[in-house]
N, C-alpha and C positions, 0 to 999 in steps of 0.2 A: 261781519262778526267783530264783536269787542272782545280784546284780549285781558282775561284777568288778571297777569300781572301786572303788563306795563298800561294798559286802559286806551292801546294805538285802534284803530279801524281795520281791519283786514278783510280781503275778498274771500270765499269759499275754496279757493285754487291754493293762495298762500297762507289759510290760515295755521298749518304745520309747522311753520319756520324756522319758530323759536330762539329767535335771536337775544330777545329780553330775558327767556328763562336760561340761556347759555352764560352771562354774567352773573345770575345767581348762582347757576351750577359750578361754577369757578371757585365763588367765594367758597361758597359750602365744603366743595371739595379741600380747597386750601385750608379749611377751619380744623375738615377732620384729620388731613394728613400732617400737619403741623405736629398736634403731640405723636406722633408713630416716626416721627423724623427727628426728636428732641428725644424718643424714647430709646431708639438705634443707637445717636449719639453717644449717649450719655452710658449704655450699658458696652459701647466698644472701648470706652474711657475707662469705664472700670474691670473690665479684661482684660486691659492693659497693664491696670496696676496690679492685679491679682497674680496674673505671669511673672512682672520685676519682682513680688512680694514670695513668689513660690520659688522662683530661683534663687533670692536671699537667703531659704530657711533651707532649700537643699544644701545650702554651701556649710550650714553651721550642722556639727554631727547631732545635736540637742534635739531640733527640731525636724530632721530630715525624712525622718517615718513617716510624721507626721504632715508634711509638706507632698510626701509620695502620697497618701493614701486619699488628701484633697483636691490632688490633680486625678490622679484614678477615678473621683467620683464624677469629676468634671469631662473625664474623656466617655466614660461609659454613658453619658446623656447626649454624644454627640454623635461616638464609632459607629462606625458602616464594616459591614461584611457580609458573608455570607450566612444566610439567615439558618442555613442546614446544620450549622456549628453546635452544637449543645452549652445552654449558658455556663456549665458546669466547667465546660472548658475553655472557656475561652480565655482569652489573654487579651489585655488591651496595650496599642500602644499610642503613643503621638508622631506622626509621621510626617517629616518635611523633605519634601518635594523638590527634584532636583531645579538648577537657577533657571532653566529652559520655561518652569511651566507659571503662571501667576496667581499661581495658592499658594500659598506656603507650606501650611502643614494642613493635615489632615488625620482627623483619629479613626482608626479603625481597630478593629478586635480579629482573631485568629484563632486557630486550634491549636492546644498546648501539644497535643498527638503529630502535627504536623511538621515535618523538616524544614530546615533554616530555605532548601530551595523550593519548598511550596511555599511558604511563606514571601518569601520573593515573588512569585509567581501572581500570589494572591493579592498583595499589596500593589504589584504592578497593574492588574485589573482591574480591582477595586478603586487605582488613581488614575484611570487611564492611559499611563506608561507604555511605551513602544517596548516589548520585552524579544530580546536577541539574546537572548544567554544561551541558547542552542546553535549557534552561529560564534564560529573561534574568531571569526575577520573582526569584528565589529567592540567596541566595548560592554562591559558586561554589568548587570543591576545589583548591586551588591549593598548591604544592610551596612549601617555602624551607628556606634553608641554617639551621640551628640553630645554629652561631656565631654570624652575626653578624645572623639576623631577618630576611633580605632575602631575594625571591622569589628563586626560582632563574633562571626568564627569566620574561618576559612576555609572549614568542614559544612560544604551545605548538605549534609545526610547527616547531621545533628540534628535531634528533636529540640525542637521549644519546652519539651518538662525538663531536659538536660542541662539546658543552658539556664532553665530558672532553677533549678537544683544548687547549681557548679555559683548562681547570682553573677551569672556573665552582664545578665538581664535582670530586669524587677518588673512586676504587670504595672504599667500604667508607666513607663520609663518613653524619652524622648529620643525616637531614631532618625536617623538620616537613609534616604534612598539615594544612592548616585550611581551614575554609568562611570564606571573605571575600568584601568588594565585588570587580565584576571591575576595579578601579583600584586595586587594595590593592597596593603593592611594598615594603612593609615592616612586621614584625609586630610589633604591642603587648607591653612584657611585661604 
């Protein structure tokens, strides 16, 4: 048998081989995966800058609303939760992940009906998280604001409408998860 691509003679036994068509498959492959690898690139570069550019305009009181409600639309195309949630209620926040794990952050959404320790609970499942908050030995999961290091309450039988009422919180605000003492109300950098 003669091979159409490369034009070599092969026997009936090896003419499956495909060694000839294995270097075109290469290139081809190479040709298509090039732009989807310049496309990743290019769009992690400018999440990058869009992050330094939102943290900018929260810092100035002008534009900070509006700096909130462009990260909020950004987290709600990304949040994981529970799908049983009602969209009516839900909350979104941006959630970074203690140093142990290698995500960072992760957005997810919640129930505004829910307490500050389901919410814990939730967020620990939803990230994975080893959760001991039922165990007094061990360190405990606890929530805080990423601006300014300070838990978010110390009351976990707070609801999520309470604390967005009181503006402890805002939907679409960036929290931190950390295992701390259960006396901890403000995080180290």
């Amino acid at each position: 048998m003669v091979c159409d691509n490369c034009g070599q003679h092969f026997c009936v036994i090896h003419r499956h081989i495909g060694n000839c068509v294995a270097k075109d498959l290469n290139a081809e492959l190479e040709k298509f995966t090039a732009p989807v690898k310049q496309f990743n690139q290019i769009k992690k570069e400018l999440d990058e800058q869009l992050n330094a550019k939102l943290e900018e305009a929260k810092k100035k009181s002008k534009s900070c609303s509006l700096a909130n409600k462009v990260q909020l639309m950004r987290i709600k195309n990304k949040a994981t939760g529970l799908k049983s949630v009602p969209a009516t209620d839900r909350v979104y926040f941006n959630v970074q992940l203690p140093a142990t794990k290698n995500v960072k952050e992760v957005p997810v959404f919640v129930s505004k009906q829910w307490t500050l320790g389901r919410v814990i609970d939730a967020v620990a499942e939803e990230c994975k998280l080893t959760n001991r908050n039922n165990r007094s030995d061990s360190p405990m999961l606890r929530i805080f604001l990423k601006s300014c290091r300070e838990i978010v309450s110390s009351n976990l039988s707070v609801t999520m409408q309470t604390l967005l009422c009181n503006n402890t919180i805002v939907d679409g605000d960036n929290l931190i998860i950390e295992y701390v003492n259960e006396d901890c109300t403000f995080l180290a950098q």
